[in-house]
Short mmCIF file of the C-alpha atoms (twelve columns), coordinates in Angstrom:
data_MODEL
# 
_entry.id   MODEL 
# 
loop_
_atom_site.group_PDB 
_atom_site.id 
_atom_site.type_symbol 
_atom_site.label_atom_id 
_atom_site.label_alt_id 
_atom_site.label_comp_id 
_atom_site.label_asym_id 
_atom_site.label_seq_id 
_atom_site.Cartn_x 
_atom_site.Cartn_y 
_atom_site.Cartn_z 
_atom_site.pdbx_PDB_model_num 
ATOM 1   C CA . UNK A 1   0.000   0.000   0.000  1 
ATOM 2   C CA . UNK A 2   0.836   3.518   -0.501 1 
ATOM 3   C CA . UNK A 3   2.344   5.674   2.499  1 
ATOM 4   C CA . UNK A 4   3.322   9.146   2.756  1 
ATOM 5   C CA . UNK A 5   4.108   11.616  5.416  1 
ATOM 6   C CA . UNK A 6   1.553   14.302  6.141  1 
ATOM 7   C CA . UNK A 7   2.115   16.836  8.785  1 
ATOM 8   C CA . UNK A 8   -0.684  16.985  11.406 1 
ATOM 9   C CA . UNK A 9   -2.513  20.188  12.900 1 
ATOM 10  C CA . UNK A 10  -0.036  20.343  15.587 1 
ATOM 11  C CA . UNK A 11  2.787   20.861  12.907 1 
ATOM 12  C CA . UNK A 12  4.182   16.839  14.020 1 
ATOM 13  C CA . UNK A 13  4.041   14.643  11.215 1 
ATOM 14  C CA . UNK A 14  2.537   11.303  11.011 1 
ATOM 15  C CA . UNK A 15  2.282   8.553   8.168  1 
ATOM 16  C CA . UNK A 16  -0.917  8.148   6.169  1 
ATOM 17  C CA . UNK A 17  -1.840  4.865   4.027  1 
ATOM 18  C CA . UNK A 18  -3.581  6.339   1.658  1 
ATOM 19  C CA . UNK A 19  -5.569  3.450   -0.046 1 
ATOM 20  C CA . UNK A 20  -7.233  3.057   3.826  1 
ATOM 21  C CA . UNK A 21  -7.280  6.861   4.512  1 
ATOM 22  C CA . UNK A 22  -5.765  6.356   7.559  1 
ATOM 23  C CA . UNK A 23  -3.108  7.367   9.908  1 
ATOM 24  C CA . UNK A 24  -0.198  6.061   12.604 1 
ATOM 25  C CA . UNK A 25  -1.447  9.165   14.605 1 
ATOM 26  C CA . UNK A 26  -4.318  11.853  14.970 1 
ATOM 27  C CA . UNK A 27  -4.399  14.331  12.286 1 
ATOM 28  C CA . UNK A 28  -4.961  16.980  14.481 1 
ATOM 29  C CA . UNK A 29  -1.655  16.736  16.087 1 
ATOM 30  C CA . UNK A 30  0.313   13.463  17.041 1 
ATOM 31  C CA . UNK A 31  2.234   14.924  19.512 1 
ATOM 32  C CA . UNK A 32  -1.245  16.103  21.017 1 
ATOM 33  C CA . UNK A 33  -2.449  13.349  20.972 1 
ATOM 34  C CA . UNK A 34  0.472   11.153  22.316 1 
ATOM 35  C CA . UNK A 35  0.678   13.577  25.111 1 
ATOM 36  C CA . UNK A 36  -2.957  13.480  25.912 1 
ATOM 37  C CA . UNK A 37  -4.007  9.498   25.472 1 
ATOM 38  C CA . UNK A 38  -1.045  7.819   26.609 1 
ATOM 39  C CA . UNK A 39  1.164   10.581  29.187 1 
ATOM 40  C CA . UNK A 40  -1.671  12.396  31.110 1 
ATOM 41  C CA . UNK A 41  -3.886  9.880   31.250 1 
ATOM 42  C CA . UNK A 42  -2.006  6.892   31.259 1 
ATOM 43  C CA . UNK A 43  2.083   6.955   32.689 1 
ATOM 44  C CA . UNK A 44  1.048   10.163  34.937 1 
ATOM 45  C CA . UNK A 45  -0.757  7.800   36.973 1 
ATOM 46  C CA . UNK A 46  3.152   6.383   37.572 1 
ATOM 47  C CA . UNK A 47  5.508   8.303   39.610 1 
ATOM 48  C CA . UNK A 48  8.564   6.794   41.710 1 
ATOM 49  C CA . UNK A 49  8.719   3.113   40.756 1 
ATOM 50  C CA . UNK A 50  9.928   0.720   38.297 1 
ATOM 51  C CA . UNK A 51  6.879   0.046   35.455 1 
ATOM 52  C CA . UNK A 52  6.418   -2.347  32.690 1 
ATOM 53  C CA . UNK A 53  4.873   -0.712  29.625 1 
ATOM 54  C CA . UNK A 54  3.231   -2.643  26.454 1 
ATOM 55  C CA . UNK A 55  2.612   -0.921  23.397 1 
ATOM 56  C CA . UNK A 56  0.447   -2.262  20.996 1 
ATOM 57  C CA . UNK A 57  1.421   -0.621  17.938 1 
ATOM 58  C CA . UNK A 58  5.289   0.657   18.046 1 
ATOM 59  C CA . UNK A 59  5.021   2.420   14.844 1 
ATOM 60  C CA . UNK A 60  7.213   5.020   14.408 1 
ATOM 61  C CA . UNK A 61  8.507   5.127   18.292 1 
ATOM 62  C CA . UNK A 62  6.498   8.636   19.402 1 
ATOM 63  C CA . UNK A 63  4.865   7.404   22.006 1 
ATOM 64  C CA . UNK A 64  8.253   5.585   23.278 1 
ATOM 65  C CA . UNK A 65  10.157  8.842   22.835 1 
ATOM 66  C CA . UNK A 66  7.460   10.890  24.935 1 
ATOM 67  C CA . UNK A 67  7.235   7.868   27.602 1 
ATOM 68  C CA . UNK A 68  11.692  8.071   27.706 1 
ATOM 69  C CA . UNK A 69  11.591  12.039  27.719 1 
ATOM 70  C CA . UNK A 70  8.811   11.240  31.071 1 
ATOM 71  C CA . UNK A 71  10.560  8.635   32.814 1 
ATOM 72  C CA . UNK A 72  13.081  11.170  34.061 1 
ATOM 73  C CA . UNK A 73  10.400  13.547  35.836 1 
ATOM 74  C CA . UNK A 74  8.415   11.078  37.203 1 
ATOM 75  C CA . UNK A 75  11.499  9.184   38.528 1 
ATOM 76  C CA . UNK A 76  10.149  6.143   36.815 1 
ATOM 77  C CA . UNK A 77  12.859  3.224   35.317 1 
ATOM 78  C CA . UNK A 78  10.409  1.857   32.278 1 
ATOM 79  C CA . UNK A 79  10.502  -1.506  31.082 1 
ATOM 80  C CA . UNK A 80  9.322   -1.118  27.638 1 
ATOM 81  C CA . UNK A 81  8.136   -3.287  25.325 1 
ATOM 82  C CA . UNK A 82  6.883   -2.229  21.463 1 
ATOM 83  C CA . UNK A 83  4.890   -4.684  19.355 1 
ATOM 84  C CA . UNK A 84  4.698   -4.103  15.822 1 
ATOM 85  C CA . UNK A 85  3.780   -6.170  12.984 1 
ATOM 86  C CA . UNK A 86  5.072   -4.036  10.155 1 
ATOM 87  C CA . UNK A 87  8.425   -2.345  10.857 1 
ATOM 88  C CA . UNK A 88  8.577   1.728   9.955  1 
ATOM 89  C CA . UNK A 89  10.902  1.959   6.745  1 
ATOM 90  C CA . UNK A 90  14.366  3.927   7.757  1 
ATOM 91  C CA . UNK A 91  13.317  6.595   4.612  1 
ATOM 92  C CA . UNK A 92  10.246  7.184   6.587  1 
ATOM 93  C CA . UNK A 93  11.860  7.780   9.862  1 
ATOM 94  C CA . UNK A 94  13.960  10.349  8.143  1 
ATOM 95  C CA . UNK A 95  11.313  12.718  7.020  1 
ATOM 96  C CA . UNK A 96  9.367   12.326  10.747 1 
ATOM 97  C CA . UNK A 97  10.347  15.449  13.069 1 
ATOM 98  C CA . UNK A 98  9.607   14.734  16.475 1 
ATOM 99  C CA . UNK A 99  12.820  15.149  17.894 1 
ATOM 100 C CA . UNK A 100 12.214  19.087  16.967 1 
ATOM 101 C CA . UNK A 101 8.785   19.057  17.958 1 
ATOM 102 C CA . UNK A 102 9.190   18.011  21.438 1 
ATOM 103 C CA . UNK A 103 12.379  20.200  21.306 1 
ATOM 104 C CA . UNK A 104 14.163  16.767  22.518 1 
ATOM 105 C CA . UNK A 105 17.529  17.033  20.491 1 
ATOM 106 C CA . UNK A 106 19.684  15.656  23.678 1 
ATOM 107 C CA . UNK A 107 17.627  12.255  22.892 1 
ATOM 108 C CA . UNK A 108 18.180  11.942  19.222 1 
ATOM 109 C CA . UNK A 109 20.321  9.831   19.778 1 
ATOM 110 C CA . UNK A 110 18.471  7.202   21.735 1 
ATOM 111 C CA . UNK A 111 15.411  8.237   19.492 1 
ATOM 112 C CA . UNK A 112 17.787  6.772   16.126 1 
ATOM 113 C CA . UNK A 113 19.163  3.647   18.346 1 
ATOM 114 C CA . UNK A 114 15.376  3.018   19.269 1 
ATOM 115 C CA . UNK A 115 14.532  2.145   15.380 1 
ATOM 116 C CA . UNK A 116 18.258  1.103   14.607 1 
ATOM 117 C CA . UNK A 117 18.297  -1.661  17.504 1 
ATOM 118 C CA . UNK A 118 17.876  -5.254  16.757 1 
ATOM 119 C CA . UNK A 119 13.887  -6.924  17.053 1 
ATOM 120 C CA . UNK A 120 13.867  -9.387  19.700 1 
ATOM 121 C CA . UNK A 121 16.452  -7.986  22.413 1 
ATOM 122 C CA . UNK A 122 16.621  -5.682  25.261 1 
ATOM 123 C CA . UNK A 123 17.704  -2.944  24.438 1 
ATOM 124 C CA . UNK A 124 19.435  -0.219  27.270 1 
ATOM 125 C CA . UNK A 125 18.333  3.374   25.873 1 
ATOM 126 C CA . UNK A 126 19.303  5.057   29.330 1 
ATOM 127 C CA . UNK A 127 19.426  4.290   33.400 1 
ATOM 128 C CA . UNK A 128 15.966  4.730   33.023 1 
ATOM 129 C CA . UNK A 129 14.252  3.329   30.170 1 
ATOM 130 C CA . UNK A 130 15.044  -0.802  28.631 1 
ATOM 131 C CA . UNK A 131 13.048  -1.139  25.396 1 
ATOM 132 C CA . UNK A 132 12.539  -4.508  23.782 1 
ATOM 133 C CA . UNK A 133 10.787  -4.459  20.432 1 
ATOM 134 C CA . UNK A 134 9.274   -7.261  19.366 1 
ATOM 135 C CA . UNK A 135 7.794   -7.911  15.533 1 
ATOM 136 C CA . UNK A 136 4.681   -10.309 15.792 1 
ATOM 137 C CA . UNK A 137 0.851   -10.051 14.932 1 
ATOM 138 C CA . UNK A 138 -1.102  -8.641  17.829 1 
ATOM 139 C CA . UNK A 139 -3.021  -11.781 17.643 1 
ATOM 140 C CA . UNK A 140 -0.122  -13.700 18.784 1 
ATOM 141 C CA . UNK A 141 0.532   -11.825 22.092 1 
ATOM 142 C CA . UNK A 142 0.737   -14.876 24.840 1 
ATOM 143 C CA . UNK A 143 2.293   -12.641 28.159 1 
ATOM 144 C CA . UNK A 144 0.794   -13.059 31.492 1 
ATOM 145 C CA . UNK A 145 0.511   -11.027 34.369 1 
ATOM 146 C CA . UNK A 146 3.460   -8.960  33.002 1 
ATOM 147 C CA . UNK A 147 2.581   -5.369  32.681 1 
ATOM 148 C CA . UNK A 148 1.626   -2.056  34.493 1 
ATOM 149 C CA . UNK A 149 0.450   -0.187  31.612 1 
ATOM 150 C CA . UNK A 150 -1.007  -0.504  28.162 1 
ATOM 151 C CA . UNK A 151 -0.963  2.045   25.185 1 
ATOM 152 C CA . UNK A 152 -3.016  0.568   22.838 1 
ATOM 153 C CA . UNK A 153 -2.667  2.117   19.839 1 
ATOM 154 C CA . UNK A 154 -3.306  0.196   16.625 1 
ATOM 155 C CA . UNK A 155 -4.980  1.196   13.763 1 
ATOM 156 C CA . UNK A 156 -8.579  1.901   14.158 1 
ATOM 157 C CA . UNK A 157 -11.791 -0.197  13.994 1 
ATOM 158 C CA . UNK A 158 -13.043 0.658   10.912 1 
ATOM 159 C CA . UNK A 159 -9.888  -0.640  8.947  1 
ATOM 160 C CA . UNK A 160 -8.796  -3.760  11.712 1 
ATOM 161 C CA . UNK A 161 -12.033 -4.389  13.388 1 
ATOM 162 C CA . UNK A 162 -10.550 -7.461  14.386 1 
ATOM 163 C CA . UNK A 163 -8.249  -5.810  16.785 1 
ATOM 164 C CA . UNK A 164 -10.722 -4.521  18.427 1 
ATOM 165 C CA . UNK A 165 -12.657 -7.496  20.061 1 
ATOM 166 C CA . UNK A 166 -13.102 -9.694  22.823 1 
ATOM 167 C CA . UNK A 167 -10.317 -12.239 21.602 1 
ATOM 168 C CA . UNK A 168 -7.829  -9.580  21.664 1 
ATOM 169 C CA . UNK A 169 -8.631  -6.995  24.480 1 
ATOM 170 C CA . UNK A 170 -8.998  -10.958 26.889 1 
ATOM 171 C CA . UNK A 171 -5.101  -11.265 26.124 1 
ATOM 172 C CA . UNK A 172 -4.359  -7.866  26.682 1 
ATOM 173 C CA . UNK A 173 -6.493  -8.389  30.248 1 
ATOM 174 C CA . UNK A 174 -4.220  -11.632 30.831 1 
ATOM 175 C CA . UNK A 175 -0.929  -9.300  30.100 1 
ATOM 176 C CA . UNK A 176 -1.813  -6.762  32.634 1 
ATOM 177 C CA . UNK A 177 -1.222  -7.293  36.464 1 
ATOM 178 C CA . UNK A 178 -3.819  -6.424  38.857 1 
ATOM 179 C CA . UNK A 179 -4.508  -2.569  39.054 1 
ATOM 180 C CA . UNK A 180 -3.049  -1.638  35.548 1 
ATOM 181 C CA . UNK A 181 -4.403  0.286   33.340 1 
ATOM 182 C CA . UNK A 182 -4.752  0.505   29.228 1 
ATOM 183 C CA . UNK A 183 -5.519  3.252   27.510 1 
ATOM 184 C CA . UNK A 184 -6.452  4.008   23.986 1 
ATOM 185 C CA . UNK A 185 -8.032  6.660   21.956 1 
ATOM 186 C CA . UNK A 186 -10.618 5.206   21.014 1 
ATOM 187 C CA . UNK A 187 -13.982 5.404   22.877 1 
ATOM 188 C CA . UNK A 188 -16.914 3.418   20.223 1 
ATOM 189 C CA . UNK A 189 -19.385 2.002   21.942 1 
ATOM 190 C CA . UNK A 190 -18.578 -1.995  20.966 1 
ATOM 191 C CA . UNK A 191 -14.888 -1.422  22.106 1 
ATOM 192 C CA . UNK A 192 -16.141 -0.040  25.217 1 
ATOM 193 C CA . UNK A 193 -18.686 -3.250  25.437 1 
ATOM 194 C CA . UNK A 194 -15.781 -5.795  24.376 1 
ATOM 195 C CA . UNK A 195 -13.145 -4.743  27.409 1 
ATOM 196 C CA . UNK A 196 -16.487 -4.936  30.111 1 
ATOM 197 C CA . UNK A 197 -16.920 -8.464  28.615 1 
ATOM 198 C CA . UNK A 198 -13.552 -9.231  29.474 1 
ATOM 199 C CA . UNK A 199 -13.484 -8.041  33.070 1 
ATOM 200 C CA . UNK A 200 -12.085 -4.370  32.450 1 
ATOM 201 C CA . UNK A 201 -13.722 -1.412  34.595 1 
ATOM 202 C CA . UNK A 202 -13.977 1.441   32.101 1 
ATOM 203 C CA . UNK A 203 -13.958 5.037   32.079 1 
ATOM 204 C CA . UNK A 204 -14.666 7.795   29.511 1 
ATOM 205 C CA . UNK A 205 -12.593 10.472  29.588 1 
ATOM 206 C CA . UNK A 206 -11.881 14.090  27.377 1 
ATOM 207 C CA . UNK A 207 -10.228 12.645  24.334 1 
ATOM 208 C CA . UNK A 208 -7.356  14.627  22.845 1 
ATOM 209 C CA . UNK A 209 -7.978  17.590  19.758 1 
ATOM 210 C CA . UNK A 210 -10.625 16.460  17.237 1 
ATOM 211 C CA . UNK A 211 -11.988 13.681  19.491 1 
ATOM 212 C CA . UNK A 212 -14.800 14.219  21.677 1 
ATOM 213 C CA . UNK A 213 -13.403 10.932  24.331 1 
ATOM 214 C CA . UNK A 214 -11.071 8.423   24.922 1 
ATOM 215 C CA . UNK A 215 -10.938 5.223   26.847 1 
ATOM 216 C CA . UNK A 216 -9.159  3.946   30.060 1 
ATOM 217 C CA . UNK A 217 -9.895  0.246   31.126 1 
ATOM 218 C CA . UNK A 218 -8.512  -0.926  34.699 1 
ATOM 219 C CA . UNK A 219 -8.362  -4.315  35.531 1 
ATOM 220 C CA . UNK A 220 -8.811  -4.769  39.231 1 
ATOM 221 C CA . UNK A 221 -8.497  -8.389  39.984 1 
# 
């Protein structure tokens, strides 16, 4: 399929697919919304501890590079792990500008060795933040009882509806250790039906620019 990079309201850019019409982020503002869904309403819950973070949908590493640029303030050491099914092409990660965005230039470095690093291993960005990036279909996720916090962030339901069922938000329930939290930015109706199904408690909350809500599931046994 065809991608391009498109710059977003918030003057971030993001990748498109074209013949879907959709996008890796919002496109009224990436870096909005990454700051929005998964920082203030997901890792600021987290402050003075070590965390294990899942990320359904790695992408092109800007919510990883918000969640290392956090870890720091909230005196957090991250355990990160990135899922991704379809690796980010290097010529794409060359046009992206986050590192200017977020005015994070004293990262660029760790921001290149995030997407230069081999699939498969842990990876030491800093003290604070061990990312492992894993390529595999969502589908396949088999962890248990092995994270603090979700950002799930794939593509939406109208163009992978199947992502967004029972079958996969009970595996991302069996992940998660009692008390964490996902988030998403998504807040339809059957999503929010699917994760009470599964034996999330779920909250609507403000969504970020250009979305009216969002979702936050807990899972408290």
């Amino acid at each position: 399929m065809n991608r391009k990079i498109i710059t977003t309201s918030d003057g971030s850019k993001t990748i498109q697919i074209e013949e879907l019409n959709e996008q890796y982020h919002s496109i009224h503002g990436a870096v909005q919304e990454a700051k929005h869904v998964f920082i203030k309403n997901g890792l600021n819950l987290f402050r003075d501890q070590e965390i294990s973070i899942l990320e359904i949908g790695f992408g092109t590493g800007l919510n990883a590079l918000i969640t290392l640029m956090c870890s720091k303030s909230s005196n957090l050491k991250v355990n990160y792990t990135g899922i991704e099914a379809y690796p980010v092409s290097k010529n794409e990660l060359d046009q992206l500008n986050y590192i200017t965005c977020l005015k994070a230039e004293d990262l660029a470095e760790e921001f290149s060795k995030m997407h230069e690093s081999r699939w498969e291993s842990n990876i030491v960005l800093t003290e604070e933040f061990i990312l492992t990036k894993r390529q595999q279909n969502f589908l396949n996720i088999e962890d248990v009882n092995a994270f603090d916090l979700i950002y799930f962030d794939a593509f939406g339901a109208r163009v992978q509806p199947e992502l967004w069922t029972e079958i996969l938000f009970e595996k991302m329930y069996r992940a998660m250790k009692t008390k964490a939290v996902l988030v998403t930015y998504s807040a339809k109706g059957s999503v929010r039906r699917a994760m009470r199904a599964v034996g999330f408690s779920v909250e609507k909350l403000p969504g970020p620019p250009g979305k009216r809500e969002m979702l936050r599931a807990t899972k408290l046994a």
